[in-house]
C-alpha positions as CSV (number, residue, x, y, z in Angstrom):
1,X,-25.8,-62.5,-29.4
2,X,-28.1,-60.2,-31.3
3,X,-31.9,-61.2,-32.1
4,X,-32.0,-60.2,-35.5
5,X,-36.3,-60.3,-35.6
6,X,-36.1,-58.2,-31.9
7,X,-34.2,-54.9,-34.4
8,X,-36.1,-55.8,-37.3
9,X,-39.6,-55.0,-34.6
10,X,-37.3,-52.2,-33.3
11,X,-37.0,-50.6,-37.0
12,X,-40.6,-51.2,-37.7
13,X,-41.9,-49.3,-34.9
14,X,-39.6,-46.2,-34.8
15,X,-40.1,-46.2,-39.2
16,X,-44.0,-46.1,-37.9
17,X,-43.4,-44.0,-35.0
18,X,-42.1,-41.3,-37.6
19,X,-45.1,-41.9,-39.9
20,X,-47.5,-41.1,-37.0
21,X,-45.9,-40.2,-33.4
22,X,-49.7,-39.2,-32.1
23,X,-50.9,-43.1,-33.2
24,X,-48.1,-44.9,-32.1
25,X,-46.9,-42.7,-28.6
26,X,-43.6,-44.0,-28.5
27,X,-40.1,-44.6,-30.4
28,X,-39.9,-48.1,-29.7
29,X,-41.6,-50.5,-28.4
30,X,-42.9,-51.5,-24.9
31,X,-39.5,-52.7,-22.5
32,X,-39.9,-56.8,-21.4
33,X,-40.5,-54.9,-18.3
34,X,-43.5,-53.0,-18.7
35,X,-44.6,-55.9,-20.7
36,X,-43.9,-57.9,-18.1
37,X,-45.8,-55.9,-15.4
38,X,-49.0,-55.8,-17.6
39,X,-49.0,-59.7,-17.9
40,X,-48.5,-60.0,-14.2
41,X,-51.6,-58.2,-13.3
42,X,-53.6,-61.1,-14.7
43,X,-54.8,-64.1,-13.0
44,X,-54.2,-65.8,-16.3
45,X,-55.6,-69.4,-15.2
46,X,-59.3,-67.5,-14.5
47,X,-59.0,-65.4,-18.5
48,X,-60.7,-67.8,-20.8
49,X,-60.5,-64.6,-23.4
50,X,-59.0,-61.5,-23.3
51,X,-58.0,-58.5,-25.8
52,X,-55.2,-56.7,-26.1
53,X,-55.5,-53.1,-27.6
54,X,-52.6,-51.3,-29.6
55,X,-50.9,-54.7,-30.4
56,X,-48.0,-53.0,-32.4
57,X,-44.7,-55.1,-32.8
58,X,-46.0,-57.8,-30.4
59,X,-44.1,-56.7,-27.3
60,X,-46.7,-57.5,-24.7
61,X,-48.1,-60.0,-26.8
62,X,-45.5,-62.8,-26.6
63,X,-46.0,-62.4,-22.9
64,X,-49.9,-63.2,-23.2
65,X,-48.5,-65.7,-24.8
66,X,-46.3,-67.2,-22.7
67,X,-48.8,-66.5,-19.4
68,X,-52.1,-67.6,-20.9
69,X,-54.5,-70.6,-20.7
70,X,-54.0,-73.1,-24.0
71,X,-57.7,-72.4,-25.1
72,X,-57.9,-68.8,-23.6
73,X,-58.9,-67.0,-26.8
74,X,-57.1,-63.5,-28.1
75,X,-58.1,-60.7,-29.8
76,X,-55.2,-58.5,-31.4
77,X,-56.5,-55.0,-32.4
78,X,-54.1,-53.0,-34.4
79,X,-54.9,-50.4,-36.7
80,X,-51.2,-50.3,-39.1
81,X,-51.6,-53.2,-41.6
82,X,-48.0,-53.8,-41.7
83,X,-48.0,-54.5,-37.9
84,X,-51.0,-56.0,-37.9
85,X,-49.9,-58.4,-40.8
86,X,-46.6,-59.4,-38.5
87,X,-48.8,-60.1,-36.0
88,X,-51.0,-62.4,-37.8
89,X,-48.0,-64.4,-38.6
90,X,-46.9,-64.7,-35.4
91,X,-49.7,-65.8,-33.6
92,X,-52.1,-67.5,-35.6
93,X,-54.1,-68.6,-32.9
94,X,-55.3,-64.9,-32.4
95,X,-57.4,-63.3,-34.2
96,X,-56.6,-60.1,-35.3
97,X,-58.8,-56.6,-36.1
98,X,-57.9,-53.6,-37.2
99,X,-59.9,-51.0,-35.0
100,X,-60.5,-51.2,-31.5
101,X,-63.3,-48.5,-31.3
102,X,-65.5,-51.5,-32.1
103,X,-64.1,-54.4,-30.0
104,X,-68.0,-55.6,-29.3
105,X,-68.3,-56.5,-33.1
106,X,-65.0,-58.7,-32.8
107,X,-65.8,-59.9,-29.7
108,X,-69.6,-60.9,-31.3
109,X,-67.8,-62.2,-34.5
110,X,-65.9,-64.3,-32.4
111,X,-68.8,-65.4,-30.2
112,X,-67.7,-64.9,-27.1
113,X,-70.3,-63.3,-24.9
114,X,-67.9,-61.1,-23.0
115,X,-64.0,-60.9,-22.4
116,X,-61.8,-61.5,-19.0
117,X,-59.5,-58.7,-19.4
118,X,-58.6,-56.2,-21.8
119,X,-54.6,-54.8,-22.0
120,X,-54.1,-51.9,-23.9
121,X,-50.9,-50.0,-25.3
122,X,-53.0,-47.3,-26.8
123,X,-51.7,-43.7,-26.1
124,X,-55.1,-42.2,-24.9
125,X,-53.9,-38.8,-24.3
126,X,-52.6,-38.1,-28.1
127,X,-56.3,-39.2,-29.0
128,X,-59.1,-36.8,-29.1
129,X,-62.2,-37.1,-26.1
130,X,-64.5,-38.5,-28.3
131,X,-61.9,-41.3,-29.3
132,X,-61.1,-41.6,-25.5
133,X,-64.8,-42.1,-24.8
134,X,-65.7,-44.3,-27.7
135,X,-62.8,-46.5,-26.8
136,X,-63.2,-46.8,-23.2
137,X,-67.1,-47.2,-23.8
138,X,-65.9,-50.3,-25.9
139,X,-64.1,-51.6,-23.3
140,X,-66.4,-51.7,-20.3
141,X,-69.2,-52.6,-22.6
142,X,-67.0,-56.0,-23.7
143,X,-65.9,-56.4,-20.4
144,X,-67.8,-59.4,-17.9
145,X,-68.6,-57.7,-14.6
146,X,-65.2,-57.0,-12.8
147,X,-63.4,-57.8,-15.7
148,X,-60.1,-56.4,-15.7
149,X,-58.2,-53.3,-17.8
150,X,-54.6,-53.0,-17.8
151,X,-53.2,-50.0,-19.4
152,X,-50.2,-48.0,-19.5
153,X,-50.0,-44.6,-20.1
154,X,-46.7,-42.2,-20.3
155,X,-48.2,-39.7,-17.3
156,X,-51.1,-39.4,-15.2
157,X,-53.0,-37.7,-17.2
158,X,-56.2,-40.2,-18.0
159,X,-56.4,-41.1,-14.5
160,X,-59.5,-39.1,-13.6
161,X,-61.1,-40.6,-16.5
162,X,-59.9,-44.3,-16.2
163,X,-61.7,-43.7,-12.3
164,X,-65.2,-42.4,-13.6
165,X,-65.6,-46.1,-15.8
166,X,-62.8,-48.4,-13.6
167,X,-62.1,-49.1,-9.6
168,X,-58.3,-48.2,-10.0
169,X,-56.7,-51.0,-8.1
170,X,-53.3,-49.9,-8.2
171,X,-50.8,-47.8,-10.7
172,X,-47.5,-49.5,-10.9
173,X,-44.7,-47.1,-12.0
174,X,-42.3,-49.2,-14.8
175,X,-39.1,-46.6,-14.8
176,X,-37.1,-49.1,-16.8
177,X,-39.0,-48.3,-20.8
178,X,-38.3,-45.9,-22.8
179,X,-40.6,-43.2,-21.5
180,X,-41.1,-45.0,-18.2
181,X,-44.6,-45.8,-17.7
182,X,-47.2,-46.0,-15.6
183,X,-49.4,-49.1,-15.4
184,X,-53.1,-49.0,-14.4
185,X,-55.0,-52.4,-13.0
186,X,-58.7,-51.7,-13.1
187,X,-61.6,-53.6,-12.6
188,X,-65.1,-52.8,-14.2
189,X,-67.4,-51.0,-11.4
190,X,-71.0,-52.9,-10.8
């Protein structure tokens, strides 16, 4: 049987994915796999809040979820209204923002003190350095001390970066998405 809403999300990224291949990084969106593999590298009982960066279509969101706490609390940042808006349907319970180069503001708004983990779908290498920076800057900054960062990434190519701000726990290599991808579990240094 086919999900009609799974080619609907399908459509919606590759239409955005041709509006703007260096925001969105990909044709379609994250494989239950790689999705999957994100999740995993949570300890989801511990998150009481968490973010996830680069929401899109929802693909690793229905796995947070499925994975996390009842009253763990959610911040969805995603910077294409229309996605965003599907989002916001979807999972009420998480609030969503548009721009993740200030997830401290949210995370203030919100009044959480400081977040578990942070996932993030966001294709670092099509940005410039001083998005790179100002994003990962956000990050450790809304991060509790050995808070965890799950990204993926298409190559290599950010890991010296990711290890200057992050202990790089372990890169898990997801060949089953379209690119296959590389995961990287991280936990804030100090």
């Amino acid at each position: 049987m086919i999900n009609k809403d799974l080619i609907q999300e399908k459509f919606l990224f590759f239409y955005k994915f041709l509006q703007s291949p260096g925001r969105v990084g990909s044709v379609t969106p994250s494989s239950r796999f790689l999705a999957k593999t994100m999740v995993d590298a949570i300890p989801w009982n511990e998150v009481d809040s968490a973010a996830e960066l680069g929401a899109g279509t929802g693909a690793i969101t229905r796995y947070i979820w499925s994975a996390r706490k009842e009253s763990t609390r959610v911040l969805l940042f995603e910077a294409d209204p229309q996605m965003r808006g599907r989002l916001e349907d979807l999972y009420p319970k998480f609030a969503c923002y548009p721009d993740c180069r200030d997830i401290q503001a949210a995370v203030h708004k919100e009044k959480l003190g400081q977040l578990d983990c942070v996932l993030s779908g966001l294709p670092f290498f099509n940005f410039t350095q001083e998005l790179r920076d100002r994003i990962l800057e956000q990050v450790v900054s809304s991060l509790k001390d050995n808070g965890l960062f799950v990204a993926f990434q298409y190559s290599q190519q950010m890991r010296k970066q990711l290890e200057e701000v992050f202990d790089i726990e372990e890169i898990k290599f997801v060949p089953m998405n379209v690119p296959p991808a590389f995961v990287y579990i991280c936990r804030k240094k100090g």
